[in-house]
C-alpha positions in Angstrom: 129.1 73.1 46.2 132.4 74.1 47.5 132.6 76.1 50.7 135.1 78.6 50.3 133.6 81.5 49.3 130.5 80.6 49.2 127.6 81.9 51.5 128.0 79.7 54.6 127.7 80.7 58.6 126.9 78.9 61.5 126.1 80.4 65.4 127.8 78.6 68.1 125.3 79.6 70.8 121.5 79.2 71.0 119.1 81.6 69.6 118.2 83.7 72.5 114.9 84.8 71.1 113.9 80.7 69.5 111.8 78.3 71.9 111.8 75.3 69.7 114.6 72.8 68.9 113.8 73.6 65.2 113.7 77.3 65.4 117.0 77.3 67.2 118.6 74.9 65.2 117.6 76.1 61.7 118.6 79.4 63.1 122.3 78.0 64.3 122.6 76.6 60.8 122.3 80.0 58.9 119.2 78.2 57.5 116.7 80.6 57.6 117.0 84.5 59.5 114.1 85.7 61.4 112.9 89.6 60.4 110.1 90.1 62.7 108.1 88.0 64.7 106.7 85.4 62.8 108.7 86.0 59.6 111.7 84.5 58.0 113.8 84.8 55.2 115.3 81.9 54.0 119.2 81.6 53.8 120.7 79.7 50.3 121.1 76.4 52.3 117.4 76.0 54.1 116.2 77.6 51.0 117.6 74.4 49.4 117.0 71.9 51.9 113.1 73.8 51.9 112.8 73.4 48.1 113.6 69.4 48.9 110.6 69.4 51.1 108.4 71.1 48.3 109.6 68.7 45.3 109.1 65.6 47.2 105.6 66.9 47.5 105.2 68.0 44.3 106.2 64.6 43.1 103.5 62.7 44.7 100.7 65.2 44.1 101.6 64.7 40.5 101.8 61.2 40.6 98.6 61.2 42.1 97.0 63.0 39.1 96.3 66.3 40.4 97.9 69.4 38.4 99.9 72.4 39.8 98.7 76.2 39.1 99.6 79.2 41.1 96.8 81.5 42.1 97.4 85.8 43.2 97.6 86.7 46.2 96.8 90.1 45.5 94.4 91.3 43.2 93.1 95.3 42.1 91.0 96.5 45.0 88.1 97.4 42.0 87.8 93.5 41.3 88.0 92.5 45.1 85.2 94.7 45.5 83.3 93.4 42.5 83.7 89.7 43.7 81.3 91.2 46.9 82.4 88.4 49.1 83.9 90.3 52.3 82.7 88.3 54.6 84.6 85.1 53.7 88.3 86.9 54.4 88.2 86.0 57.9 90.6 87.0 60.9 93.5 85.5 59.0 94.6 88.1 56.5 96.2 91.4 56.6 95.4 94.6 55.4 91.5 94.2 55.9 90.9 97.5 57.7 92.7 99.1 54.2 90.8 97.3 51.8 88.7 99.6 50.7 91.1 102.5 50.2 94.3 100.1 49.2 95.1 99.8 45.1 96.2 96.7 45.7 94.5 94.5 48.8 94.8 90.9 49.2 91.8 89.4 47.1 89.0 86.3 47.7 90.0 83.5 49.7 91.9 80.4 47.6 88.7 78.1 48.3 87.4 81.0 46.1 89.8 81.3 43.6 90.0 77.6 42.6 86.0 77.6 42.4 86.1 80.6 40.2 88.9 78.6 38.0 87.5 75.5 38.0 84.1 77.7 36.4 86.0 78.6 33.4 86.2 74.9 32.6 82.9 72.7 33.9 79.9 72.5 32.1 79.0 68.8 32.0 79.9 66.1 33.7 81.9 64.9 31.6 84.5 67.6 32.8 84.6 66.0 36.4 86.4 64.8 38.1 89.5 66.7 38.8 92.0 67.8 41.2 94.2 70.8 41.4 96.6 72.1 43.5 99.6 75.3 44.3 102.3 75.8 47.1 102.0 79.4 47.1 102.4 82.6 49.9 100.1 83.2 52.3 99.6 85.8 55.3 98.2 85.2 59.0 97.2 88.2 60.9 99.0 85.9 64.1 99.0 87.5 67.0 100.9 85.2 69.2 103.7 84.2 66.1 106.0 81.2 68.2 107.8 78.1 67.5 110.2 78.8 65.0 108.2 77.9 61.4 105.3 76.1 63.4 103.5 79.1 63.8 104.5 81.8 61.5 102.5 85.2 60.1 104.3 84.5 55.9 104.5 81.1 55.0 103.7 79.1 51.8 101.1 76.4 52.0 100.3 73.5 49.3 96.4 73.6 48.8 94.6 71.1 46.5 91.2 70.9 45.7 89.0 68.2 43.9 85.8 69.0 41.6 83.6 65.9 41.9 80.1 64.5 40.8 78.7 63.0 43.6 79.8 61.7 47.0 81.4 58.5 45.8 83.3 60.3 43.4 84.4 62.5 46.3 85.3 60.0 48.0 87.8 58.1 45.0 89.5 61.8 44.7 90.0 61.9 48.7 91.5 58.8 48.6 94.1 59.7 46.2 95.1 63.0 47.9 95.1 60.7 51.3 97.3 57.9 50.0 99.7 60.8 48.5 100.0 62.2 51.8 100.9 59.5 53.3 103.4 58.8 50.6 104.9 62.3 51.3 105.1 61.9 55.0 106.3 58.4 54.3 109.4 59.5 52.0 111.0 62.1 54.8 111.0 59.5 57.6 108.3 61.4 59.4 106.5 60.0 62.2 103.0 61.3 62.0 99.9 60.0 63.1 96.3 60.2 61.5 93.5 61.8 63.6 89.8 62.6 63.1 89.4 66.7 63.6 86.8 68.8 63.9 85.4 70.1 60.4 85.5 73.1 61.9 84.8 76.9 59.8 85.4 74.7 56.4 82.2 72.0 57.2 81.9 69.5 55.5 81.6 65.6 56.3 84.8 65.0 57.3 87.9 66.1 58.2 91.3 64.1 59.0 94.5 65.3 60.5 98.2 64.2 59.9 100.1 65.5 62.7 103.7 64.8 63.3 104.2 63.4 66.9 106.8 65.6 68.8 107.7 67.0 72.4 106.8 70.5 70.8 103.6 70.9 69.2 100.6 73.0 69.6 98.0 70.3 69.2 96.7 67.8 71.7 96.5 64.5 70.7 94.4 61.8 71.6 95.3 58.0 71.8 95.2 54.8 72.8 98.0 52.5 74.7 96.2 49.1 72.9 94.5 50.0 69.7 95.0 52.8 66.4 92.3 55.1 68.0 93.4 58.4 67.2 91.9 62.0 67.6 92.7 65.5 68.5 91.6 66.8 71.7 88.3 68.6 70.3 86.9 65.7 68.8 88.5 62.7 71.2 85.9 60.5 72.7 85.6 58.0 75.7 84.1 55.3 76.7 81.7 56.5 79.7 82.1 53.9 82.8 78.5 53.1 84.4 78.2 53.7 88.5 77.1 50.7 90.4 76.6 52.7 93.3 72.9 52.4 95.2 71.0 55.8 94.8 71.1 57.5 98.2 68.7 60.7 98.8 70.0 64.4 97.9 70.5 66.4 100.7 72.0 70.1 101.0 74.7 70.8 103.0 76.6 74.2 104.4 79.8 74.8 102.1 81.1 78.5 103.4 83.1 80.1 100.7 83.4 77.2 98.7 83.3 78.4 95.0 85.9 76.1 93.5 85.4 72.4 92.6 88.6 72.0 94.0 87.7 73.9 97.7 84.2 71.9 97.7 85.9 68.5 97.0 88.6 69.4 100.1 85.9 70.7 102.2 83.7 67.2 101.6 86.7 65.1 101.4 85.0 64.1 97.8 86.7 62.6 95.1 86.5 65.7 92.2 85.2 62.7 89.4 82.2 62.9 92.1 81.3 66.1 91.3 79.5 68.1 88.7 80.5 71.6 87.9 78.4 74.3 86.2 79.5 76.3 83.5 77.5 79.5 83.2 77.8 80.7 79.4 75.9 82.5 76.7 75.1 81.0 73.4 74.1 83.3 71.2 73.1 85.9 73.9 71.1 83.1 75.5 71.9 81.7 78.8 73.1 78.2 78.9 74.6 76.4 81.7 76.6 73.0 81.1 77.2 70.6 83.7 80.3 68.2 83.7 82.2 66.2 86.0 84.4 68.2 88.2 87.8 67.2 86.6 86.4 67.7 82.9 86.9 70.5 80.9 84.0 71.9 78.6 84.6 70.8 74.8 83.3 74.3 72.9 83.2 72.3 69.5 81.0 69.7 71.1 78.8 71.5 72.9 78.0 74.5 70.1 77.4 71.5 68.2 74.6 70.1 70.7 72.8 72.8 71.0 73.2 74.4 67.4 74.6 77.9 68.3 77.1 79.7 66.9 78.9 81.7 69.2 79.5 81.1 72.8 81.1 82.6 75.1 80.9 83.5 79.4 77.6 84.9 81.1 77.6 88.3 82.4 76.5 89.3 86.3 73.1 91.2 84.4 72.2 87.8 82.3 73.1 85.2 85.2 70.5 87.1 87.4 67.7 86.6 85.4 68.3 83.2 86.3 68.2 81.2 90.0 71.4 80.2 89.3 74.0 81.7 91.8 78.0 82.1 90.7 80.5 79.6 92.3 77.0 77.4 93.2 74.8 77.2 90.7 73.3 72.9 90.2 70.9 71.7 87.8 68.5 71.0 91.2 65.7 73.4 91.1 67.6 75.7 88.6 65.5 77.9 86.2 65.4 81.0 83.4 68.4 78.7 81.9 69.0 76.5 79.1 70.4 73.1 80.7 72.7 71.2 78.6 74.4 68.0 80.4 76.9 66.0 79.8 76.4 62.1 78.8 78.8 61.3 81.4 76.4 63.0 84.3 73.5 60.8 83.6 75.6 57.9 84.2 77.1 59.3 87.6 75.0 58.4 91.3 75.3 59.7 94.7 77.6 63.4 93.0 77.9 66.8 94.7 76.8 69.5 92.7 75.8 73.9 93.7 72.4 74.4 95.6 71.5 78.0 93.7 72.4 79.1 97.4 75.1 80.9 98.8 77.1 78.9 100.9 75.6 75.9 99.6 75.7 72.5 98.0 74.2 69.4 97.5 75.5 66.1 98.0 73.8 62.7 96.9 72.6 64.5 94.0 71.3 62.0 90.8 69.7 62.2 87.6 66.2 61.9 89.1 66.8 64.7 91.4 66.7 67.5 88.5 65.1 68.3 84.8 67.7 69.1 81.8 66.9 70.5 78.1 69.8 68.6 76.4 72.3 66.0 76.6 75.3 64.6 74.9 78.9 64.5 74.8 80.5 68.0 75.5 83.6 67.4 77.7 87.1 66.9 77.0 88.6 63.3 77.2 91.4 63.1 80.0 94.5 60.9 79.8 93.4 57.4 81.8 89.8 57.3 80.3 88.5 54.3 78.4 89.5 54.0 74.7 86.0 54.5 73.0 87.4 51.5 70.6 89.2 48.9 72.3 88.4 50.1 75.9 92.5 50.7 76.3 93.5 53.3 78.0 94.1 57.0 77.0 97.1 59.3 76.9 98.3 62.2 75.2 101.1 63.2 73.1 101.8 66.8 71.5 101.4 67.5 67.9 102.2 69.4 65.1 99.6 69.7 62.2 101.4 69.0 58.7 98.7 68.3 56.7 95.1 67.9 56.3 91.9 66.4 54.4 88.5 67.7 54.3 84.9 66.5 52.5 84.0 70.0 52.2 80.5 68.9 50.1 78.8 71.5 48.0 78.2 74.6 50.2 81.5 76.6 48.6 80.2 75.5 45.1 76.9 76.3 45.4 77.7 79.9 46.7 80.0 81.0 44.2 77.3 79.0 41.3 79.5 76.5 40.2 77.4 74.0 38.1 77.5 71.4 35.7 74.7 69.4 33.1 73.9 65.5 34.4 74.0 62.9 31.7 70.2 63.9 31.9 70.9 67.3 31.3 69.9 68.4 34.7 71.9 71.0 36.8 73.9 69.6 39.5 76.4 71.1 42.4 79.6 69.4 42.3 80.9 68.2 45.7 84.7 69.2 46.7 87.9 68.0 48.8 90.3 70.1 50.2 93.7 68.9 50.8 95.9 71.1 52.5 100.2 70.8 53.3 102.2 73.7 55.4 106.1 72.9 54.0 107.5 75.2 56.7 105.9 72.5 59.5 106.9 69.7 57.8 110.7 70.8 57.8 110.3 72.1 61.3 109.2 68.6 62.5 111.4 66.7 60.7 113.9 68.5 62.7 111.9 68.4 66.0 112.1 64.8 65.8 115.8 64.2 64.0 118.0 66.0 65.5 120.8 65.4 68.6 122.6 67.4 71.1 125.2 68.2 67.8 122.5 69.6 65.5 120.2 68.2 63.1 119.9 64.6 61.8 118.0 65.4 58.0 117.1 62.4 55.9 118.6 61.9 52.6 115.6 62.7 50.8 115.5 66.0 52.6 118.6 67.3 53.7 120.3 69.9 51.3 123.1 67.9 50.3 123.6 64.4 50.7 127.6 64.3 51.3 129.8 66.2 52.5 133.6 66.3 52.3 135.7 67.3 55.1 139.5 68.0 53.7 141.4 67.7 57.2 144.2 69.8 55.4 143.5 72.5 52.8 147.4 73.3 52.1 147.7 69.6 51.7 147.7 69.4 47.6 147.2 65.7 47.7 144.4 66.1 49.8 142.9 69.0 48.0 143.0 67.0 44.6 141.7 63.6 46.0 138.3 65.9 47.7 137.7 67.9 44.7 137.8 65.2 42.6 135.7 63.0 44.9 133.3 66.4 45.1 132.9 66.4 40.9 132.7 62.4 40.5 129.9 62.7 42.9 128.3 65.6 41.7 127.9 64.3 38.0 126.3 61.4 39.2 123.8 63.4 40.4 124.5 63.2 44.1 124.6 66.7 45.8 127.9 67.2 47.3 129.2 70.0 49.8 133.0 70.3 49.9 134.4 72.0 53.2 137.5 73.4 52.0 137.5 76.2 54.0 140.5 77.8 56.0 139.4 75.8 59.3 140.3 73.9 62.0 138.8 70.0 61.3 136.8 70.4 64.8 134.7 73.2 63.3 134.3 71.7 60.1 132.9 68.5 61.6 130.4 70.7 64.2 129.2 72.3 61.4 128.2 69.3 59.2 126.8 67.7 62.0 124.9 71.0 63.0 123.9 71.3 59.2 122.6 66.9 59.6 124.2 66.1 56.4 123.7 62.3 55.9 127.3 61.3 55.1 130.2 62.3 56.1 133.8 61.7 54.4 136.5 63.2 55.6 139.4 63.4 54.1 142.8 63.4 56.1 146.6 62.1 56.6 145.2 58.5 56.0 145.1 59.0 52.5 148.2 58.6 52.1 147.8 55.0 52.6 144.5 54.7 50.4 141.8 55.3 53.1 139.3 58.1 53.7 137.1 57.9 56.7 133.2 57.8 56.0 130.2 58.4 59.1 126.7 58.7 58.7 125.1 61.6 60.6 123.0 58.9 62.3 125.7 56.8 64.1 128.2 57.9 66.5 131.3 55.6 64.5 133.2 56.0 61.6 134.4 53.4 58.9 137.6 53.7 56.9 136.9 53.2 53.6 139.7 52.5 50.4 139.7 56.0 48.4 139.4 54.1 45.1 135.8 52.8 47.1 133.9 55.3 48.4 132.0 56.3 45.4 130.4 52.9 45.2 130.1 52.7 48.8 128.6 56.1 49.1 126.1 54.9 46.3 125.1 51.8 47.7 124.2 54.0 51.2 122.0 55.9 49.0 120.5 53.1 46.8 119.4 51.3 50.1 
């Protein structure tokens, strides 16, 4: 493509309105526009450089046997109210007050749609297994829309699902889809780690994370300075370290207008790890109260989990009172009316300071003996220093964005939309599923959050929207001119994408904006032609080489072909 004339701009000054390095920069690039919060519009070059980002995935979902369709997004409001499935819309699409009166309303979730297609085809199980898969739109009804395309309210995202048999079949199909991943993540250069999640709203078995390590991410990860232990922060785990400590005996002690952990610990002079705070809470209208250590946060995941609710949330005044448990110094001692769920890591504490259920009060010297709990089990957050639950390294957290993830969903979205098929004993079996999910838009983001210098962007070749570009120093230079559109056209038919700046410019903006823009190579074009040489850079190194003219198709080619 030749610049002049074309649809090219660049901003010289930082989006005022972008807090990531990728927001700003795709914005400084005329790569992408924003046109409310949490929607873009993409510009003809990061449409391009997008679409490179799609096809590589494309590629390797086809290679790994799974087929592309393309599902609605919005269906006649007469069949979304015949498919009589409401309730599985969630928080996450729009128009849901307006569903009933709108002609057209977004229709069933995709998980729906692929089990309604993949019903027009199985009847025995001969038909299984398959996979099948669409980067299509979607809508998020976000209310907090941030980070350029990280979080976002219109975005496209690559789903894939698998119909399966049985488990091990399952399994054989998740595989595939998790080797193809990696072979997507693999071609742009990202650096991503793999992390167990929670399974979350889907269920399921298991669910796996690839999230791509940056200094801007929403996601807390978990890991390990010694070993390939690697979680996000609601399923991280640690190894608990046993006190040695002699029991001593509990005893209660004055604490005026000490409702904090932190104001207790000061007003002991106690360590916070030797404390245990309470965490008053509702659990499906019941009262539960948690205990962890002091320093801990309460993992919500976890503890639902433990105690098999559903929905939790913080205890009222009216329910805490029908308890002996008293706000800012409430302790397991004595407590009653409650539900007492405690942490693993408290019943391998001695000698800790927790409430009294008196104002004004708490104990010290407390231990497991001195108290009477319902549950235990693991329903804090891992901090960064704790054990590594595999190698006993230590901890420490990095932020992360979320490219891509795998889930063992099982049989429960098969089974309620009646997707059967006939057993080679002609018995009716429930196939099992996979979900595979890709957002492109966070994949290109955090190529950029992690390629990119105080110039602009640093894309890989596989990625970026062209792979050369051509600076001509001198565009009223005909020598010049002819050598760099010729250079442009012998590239271009041998397939390499080329983007000639021949525009009316000054060589210092012309080399800002190909370095904004992180095209991979650079030539440029100048007086040194006249004695045979062009100068060549890659976006990735700070120096140039000069390069014969008559060579820099085969040297360009041999950068590529490396």
């Amino acid at each position: 493509m030749k610049l002049k004339g074309s649809y090219f701009y660049t901003l010289r000054e930082d989006a005022k309105d972008e807090e990531s390095v990728s927001g700003n920069l795709l914005v400084r690039s005329g790569m992408i526009k924003k046109v409310a919060a949490g929607i873009y519009m993409y510009l003809p070059l990061g449409l391009k450089t997008y679409k490179n980002v799609q096809n590589i995935i494309k590629e390797e979902m086809d290679k790994a046997g799974a087929q592309e369709l393309l599902m609605p997004s919005l269906i006649p409001a007469e069949v979304y109210d015949a498919c009589g499935r409401v309730e599985a819309f969630g928080s996450d699409m729009f128009n849901l007050k307006d569903r009933k009166n709108a002609h057209m309303v977004l229709g069933p979730t995709h998980e729906e749609l692929f089990t309604i297609a993949a019903k027009a085809m199985v009847k025995s199980y001969k038909d299984l297994p398959f996979t099948i898969y669409q980067q299509a739109e979607k809508f998020r009804d976000e209310p907090r829309p941030r980070f350029g395309l990280i979080r976002v309210r219109e975005f496209v995202m690559k789903d894939a699902y698998s119909f399966n048999k049985n488990d091990d079949d399952l399994h054989e199909s998740y595989m595939k889809m998790f080797n193809a991943y990696k072979a997507i993540f693999d071609r742009m250069g990202i650096d991503y780690k793999i992390v167990r999640a929670s399974v979350g709203a889907m269920g399921g078995d298991l669910s796996e994370e690839f999230q791509a390590i940056t200094d801007t991410g929403e996601d807390t990860l978990v890991l390990c300075d010694k070993c390939d232990y690697a979680s996000n922060l609601e399923v991280g785990s640690f190894k608990i370290e046993e006190s040695t400590e002699e029991e001593k005996n509990l005893e209660m002690v004055e604490t005026p207008h000490k409702e904090t952990i932190e104001e207790v610990s000061e007003y002991l002079n106690v360590d916070v790890k030797k404390t245990v705070k309470a965490l008053l809470m509702t659990v499906d209208g019941n009262l539960t109260i948690f205990f962890i250590r002091g320093d801990r946060d309460l993992n919500e995941d976890k503890a639902l989990k433990l105690v098999g609710g559903k929905e939790l949330g913080f205890a009222d005044d009216a329910l805490i009172a029908t308890s002996t448990a008293v706000a800012g110094f409430t302790g397991p001692v004595g407590l009653e009316n409650a539900k007492i769920v405690v942490d693993e890591e408290v019943l391998h504490m001695k000698n800790f300071v927790t409430g009294a259920n008196k104002e004004g009060y708490h104990y010290i010297n407390t231990n497991v003996k001195d108290f009477k709990y319902d549950l235990s089990g693991e329903i804090s957050n891992v901090v960064e220093g704790d054990i590594c639950p595999k190698c006993g390294g230590r901890i420490y957290f990095k932020k992360g964005i979320e490219i891509g993830n795998t889930f063992k969903l099982g049989k429960h979205y098969a089974e309620d939309l009646g997707l059967t098929y006939l057993d080679e004993n002609n018995n009716e079996q429930v196939p099992t599923m996979g979900c595979y999910g890709i957002g492109p838009g966070r994949v290109l983001a955090s190529i950029i959050e992690q390629n990119h210098d105080e110039h602009g962007m640093i894309l890989p070749l596989e990625v970026a929207p062209y792979k050369v570009s051509i600076v001509a120093t001198n565009t009223k230079d005909e020598d010049i001119m002819n050598y760099a559109n010729k250079l442009h056209d012998d590239l271009e038919n041998l397939g390499i994408d080329t983007l000639l700046d021949d525009r009316d410019e000054r060589p210092g903006v012309k080399f800002n904006d190909m370095d904004l823009i992180g095209i991979p190579i650079r030539v440029t074009v100048g007086k040194k032609l006249a004695d045979g040489l062009v100068e060549l850079k890659l976006r990735s190194e700070s120096e140039f080489i000069e390069v014969e003219s008559s060579k820099v198709v085969d040297k360009i080619q041999e950068i590529i072909n490396k």
